[in-house]
PAKE-999007 format. One record per residue (C-alpha): residue in one letter; x, y, z. Coordinates in Angstrom, 2 decimals, always signed. Example, Ala and Ser with C-alpha at 12.3 -4.5 7.8 and 13.67 -1.06 7.14 Angstrom:
A, +12.30, -4.50, +7.80 $
S, +13.67, -1.06, +7.14 $
This chain:
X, -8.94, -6.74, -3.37 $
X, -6.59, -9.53, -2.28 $
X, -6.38, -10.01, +1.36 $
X, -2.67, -8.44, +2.86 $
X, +0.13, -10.78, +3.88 $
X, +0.93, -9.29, +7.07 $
X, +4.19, -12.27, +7.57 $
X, +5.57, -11.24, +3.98 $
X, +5.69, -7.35, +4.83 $
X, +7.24, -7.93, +8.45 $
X, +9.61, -10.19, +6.44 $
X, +10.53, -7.67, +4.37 $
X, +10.99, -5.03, +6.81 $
X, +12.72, -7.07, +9.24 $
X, +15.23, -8.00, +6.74 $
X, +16.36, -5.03, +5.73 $
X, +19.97, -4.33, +5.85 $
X, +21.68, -0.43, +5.86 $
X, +20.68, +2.54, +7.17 $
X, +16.43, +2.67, +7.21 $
X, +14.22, +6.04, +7.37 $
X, +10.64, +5.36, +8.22 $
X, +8.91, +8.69, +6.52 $
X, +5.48, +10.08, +6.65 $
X, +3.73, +12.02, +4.23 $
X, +4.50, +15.79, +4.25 $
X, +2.59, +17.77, +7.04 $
X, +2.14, +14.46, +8.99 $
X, -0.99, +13.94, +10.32 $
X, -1.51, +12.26, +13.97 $
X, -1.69, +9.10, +12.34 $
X, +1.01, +9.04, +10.13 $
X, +3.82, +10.47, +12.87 $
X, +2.23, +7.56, +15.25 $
X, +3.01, +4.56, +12.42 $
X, +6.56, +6.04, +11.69 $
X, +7.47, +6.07, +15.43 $
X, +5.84, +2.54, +16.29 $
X, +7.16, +0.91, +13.06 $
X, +10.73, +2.34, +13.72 $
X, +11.11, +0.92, +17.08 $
X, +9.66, -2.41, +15.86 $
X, +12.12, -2.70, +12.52 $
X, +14.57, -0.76, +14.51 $
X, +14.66, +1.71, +12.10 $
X, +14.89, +5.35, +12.33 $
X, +11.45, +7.74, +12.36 $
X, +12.35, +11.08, +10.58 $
X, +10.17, +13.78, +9.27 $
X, +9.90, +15.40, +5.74 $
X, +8.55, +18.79, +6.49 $
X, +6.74, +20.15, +9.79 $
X, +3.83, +18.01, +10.81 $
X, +0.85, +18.69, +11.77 $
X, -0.52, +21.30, +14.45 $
X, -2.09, +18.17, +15.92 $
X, +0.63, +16.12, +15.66 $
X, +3.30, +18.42, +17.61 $
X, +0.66, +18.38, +20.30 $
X, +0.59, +14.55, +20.43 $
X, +3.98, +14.14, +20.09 $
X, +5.17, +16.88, +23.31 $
X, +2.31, +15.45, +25.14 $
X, +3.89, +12.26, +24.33 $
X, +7.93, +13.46, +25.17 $
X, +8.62, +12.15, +21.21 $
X, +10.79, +14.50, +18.95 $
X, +11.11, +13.63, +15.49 $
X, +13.94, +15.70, +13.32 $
X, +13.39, +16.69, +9.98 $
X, +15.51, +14.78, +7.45 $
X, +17.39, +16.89, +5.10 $
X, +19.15, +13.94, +3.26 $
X, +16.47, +11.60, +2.83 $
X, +18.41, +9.97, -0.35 $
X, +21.73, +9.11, +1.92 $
X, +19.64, +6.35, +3.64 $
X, +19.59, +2.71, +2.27 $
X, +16.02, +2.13, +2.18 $
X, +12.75, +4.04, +2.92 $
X, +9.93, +2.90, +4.46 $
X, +7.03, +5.27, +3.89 $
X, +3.67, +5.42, +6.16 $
X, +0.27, +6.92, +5.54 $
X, +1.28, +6.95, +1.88 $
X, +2.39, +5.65, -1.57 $
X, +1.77, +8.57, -3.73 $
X, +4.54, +10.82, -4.66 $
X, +1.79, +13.54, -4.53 $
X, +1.96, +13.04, -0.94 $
X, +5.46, +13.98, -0.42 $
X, +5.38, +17.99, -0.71 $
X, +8.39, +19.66, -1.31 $
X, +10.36, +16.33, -1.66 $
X, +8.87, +14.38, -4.30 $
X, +12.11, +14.28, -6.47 $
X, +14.20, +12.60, -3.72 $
X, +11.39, +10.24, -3.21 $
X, +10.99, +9.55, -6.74 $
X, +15.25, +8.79, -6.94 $
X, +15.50, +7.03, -3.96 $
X, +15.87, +2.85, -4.57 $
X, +14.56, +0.76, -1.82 $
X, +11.13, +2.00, -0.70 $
X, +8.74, +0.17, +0.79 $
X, +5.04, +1.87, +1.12 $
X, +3.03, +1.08, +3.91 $
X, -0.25, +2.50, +3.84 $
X, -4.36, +2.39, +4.08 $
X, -4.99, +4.24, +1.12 $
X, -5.46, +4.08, -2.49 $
X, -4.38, +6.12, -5.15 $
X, -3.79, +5.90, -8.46 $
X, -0.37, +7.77, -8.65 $
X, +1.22, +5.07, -6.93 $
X, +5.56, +5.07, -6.48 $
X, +6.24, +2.72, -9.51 $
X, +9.09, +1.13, -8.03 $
X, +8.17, +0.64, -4.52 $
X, +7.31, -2.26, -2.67 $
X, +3.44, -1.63, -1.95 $
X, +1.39, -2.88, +0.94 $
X, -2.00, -1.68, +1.09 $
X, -4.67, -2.60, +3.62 $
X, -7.83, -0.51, +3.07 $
X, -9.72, -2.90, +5.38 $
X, -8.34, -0.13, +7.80 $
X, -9.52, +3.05, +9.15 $
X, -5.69, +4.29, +10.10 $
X, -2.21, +3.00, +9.55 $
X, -1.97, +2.78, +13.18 $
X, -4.03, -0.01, +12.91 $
X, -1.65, -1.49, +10.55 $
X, +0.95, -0.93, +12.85 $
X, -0.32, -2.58, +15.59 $
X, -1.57, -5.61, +13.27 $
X, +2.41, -6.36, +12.31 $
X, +3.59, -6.09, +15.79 $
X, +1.34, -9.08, +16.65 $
X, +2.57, -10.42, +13.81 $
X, +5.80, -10.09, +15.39 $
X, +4.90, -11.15, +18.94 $
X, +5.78, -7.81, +20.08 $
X, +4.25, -5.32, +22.31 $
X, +4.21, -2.01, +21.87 $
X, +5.57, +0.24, +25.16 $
X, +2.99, +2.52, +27.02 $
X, +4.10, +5.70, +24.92 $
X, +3.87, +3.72, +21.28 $
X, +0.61, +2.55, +22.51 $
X, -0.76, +6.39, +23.32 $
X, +1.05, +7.23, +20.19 $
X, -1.03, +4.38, +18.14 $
X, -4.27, +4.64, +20.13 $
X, -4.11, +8.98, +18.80 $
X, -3.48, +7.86, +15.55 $
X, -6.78, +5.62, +14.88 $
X, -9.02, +7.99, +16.89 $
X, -7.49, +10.71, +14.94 $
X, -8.09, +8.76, +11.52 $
X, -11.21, +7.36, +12.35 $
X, -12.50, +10.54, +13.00 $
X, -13.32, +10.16, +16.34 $
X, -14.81, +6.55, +15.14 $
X, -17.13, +7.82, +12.85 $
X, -15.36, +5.59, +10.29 $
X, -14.49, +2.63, +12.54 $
X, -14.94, -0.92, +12.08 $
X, -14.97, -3.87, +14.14 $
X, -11.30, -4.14, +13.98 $
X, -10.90, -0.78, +15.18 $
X, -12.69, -1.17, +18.18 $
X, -10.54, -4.08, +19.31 $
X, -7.48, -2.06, +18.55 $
X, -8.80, +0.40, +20.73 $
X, -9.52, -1.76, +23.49 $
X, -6.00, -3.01, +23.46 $
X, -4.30, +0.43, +23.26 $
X, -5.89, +1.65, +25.97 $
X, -5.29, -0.88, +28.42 $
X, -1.39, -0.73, +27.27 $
X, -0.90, +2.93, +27.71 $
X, -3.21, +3.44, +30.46 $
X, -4.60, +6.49, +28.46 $
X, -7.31, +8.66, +29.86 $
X, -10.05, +9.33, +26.85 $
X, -10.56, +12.66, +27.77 $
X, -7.36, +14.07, +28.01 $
X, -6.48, +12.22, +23.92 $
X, -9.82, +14.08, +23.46 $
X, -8.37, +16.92, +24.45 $
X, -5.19, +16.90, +22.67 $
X, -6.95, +16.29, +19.05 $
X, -9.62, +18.74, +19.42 $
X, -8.79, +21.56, +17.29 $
X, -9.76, +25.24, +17.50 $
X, -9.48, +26.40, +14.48 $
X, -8.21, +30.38, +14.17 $
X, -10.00, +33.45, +12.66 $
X, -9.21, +32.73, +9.08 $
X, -9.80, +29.61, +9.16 $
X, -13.37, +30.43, +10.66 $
X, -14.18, +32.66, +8.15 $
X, -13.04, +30.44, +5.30 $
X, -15.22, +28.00, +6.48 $
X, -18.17, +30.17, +7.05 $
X, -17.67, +31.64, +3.74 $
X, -17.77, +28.27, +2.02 $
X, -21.17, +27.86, +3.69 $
X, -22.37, +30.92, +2.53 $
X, -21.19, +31.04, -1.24 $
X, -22.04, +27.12, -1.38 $
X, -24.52, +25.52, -4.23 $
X, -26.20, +22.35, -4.20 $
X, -27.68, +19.66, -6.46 $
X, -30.51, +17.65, -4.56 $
X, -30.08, +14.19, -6.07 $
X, -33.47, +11.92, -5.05 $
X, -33.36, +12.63, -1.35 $
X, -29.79, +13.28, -1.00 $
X, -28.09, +16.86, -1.23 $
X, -24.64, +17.29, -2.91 $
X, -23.04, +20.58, -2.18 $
X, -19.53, +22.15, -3.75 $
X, -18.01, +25.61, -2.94 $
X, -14.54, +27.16, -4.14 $
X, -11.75, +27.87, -1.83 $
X, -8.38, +28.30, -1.61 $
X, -7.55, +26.78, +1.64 $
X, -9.05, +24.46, +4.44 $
X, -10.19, +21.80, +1.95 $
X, -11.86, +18.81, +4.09 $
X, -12.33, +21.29, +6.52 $
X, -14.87, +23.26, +3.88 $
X, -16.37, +20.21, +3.14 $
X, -17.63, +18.89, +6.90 $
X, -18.58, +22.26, +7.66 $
X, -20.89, +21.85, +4.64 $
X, -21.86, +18.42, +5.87 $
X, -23.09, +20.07, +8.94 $
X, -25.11, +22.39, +7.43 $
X, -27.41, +19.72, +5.68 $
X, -25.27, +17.90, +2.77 $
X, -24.95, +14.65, +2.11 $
X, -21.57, +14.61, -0.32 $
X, -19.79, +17.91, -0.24 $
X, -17.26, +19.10, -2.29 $
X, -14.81, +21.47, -2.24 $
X, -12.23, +23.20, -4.96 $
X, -9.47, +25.03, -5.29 $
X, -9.64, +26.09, -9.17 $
X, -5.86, +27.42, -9.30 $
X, -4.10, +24.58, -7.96 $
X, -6.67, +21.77, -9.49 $
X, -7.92, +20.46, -6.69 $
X, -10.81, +18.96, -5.54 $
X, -11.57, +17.30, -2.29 $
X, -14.89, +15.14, -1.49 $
X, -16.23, +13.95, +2.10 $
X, -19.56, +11.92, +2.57 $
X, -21.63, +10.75, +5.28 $
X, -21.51, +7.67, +6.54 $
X, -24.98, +6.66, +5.66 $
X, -24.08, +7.63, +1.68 $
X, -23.23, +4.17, +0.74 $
X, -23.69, +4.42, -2.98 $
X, -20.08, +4.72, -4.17 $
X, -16.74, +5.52, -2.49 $
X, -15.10, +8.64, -2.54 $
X, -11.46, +7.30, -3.06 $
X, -12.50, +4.82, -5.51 $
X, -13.90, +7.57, -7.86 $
X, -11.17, +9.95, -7.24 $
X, -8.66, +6.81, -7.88 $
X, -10.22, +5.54, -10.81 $
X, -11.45, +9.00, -12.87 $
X, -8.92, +11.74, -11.94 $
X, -6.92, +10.41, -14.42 $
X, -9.34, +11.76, -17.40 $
X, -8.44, +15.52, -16.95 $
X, -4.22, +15.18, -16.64 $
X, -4.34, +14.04, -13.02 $
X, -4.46, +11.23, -9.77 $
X, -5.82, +10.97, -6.65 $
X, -7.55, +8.66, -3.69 $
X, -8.80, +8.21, -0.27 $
X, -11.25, +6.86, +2.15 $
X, -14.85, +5.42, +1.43 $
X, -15.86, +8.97, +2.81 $
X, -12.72, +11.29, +2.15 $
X, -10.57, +11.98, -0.38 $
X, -9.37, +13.83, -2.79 $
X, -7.57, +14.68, -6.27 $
X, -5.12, +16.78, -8.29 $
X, -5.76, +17.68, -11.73 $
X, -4.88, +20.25, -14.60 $
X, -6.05, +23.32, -13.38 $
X, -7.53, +24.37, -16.53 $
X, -9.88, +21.02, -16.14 $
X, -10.66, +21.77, -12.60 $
X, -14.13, +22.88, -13.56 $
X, -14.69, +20.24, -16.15 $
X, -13.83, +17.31, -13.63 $
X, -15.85, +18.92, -11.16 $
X, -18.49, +18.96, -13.13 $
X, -17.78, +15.54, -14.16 $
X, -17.87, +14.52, -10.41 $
X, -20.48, +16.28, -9.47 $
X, -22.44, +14.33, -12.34 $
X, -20.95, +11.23, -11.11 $
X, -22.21, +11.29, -7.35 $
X, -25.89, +12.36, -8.66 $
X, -26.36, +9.75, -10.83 $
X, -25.33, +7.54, -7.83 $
X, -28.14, +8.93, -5.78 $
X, -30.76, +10.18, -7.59 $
């Protein structure tokens, strides 16, 4: 993987001329609503939304006194910069305009195989968040970010990172320096990404548990179940109950999501989503230990099983 050229990409962004959207995926996550925001005000740009965000990220973002509108006319704009993605399979409900619009630029710490053809990509999967990212090009720029991009930033990696269970170095030292700029108490960002989840979503995930099969695999167990909602969600609450990989699938919408422990260092989720989704009509990506795909739905079962084959011959 060649190393990113953080002084190209803040060339490119700083030179842009016209009206600029900076757009996260569709049902922005913490992360992605804190890159659009901090990368906005550094390009001086303009941070819009494609769809409602997150549960967590409408807390973050009150907590934080930041409102971003949703943009009905994404195509009017002269050029799109798009965070926490470069897959139109990311974009919901507004993948066409995506797909027409002419000058976008993809920032991102993913991979995926359905990549935007025509966009300019910049991909650093050395990171756990695109927060990270963020913060890396405004010290590229000499910049510093204001107390509320720094809270904004600083609840984007914890949020990514999982709470750090997918941190780095890197992200440590980004931490630090967050922390100390927004004079953040931990407890209280804590606070505001801890998520309850409702009834249904309870019983979902207790159900998945309970109607769950598993493959041991040497001393490693790999664990799927079939739902319909709650994906990733599905898949750490079969972590939790002793799995090492778990899967989970939604058979009528072919798809198929994947999380890991940290101490599974065989193989990387994304990478084998990324590189193998493509063999049953489909694409997908992710983390080292999350991610996910999208495939025919009539070879949902046959690229599960295909999966499922995949991670047991890496740990048996």
């Amino acid at each position: 993987m060649p190393k990113p050229n953080y002084s190209k990409i803040l060339s490119l962004l700083s030179s842009l001329r016209g009206t600029t959207l900076v757009v996260p995926h569709s049902t922005a996550d913490v992360d992605a609503v804190a890159s659009a925001v901090a990368l906005a005000k550094l390009i001086k740009a303009t941070p819009v939304l494609l769809d409602s965000p997150s549960t967590q990220a409408r807390k973050v973002l009150a907590y934080a006194g930041v409102s971003l509108p949703v943009e009905k006319n994404i195509s009017s704009a002269d050029n799109l910069v798009l965070v926490d993605f470069n897959s139109p399979q990311l974009a919901g409900g507004r993948k066409k305009e995506l797909l027409d619009a002419k000058n976008v630029v993809c920032v991102d710490h993913h991979a995926h195989s359905d990549k935007f053809e025509d966009a300019v990509l910049f991909i650093d999967e050395g990171k756990c968040s695109c927060s990270e990212i963020i913060l890396d090009l405004y010290h590229k720029a000499g910049k510093t970010p204001d107390k509320t991009t720094a809270f904004l930033l600083l609840a984007g990696v914890i949020s990514d990172s999982a709470g750090f269970k997918s941190a780095n170095t890197s992200t440590f030292s980004a931490v630090s320096e967050l922390f100390s700029l927004s004079k953040a108490d931990y407890r209280q960002v804590y606070s505001l990404l801890n998520y309850e989840p409702d009834f249904s979503e309870k019983l979902v995930l207790l159900n998945s548990v309970k109607t769950s099969l598993t493959i041991r695999a040497g001393h490693y167990l790999i664990g799927y179940s079939f739902e319909k909602a709650f994906a990733s969600k599905a898949c750490v609450a079969l972590l939790s109950s002793g799995c090492d990989v778990a899967f989970s699938v939604n058979k009528e919408k072919g798809k198929i999501s994947c999380v890991k422990h940290s101490h599974v260092k065989q193989f990387s989720v994304g990478k084998m989503f990324e590189e193998y989704a493509g063999k049953f009509g489909g694409s997908g990506g992710g983390h080292d230990a999350i991610g996910g795909c999208t495939v025919e739905p009539k070879k949902t079962v046959s690229a599960l099983n295909y999966f499922l084959k995949f991670a047991f011959d890496k740990l048996k």
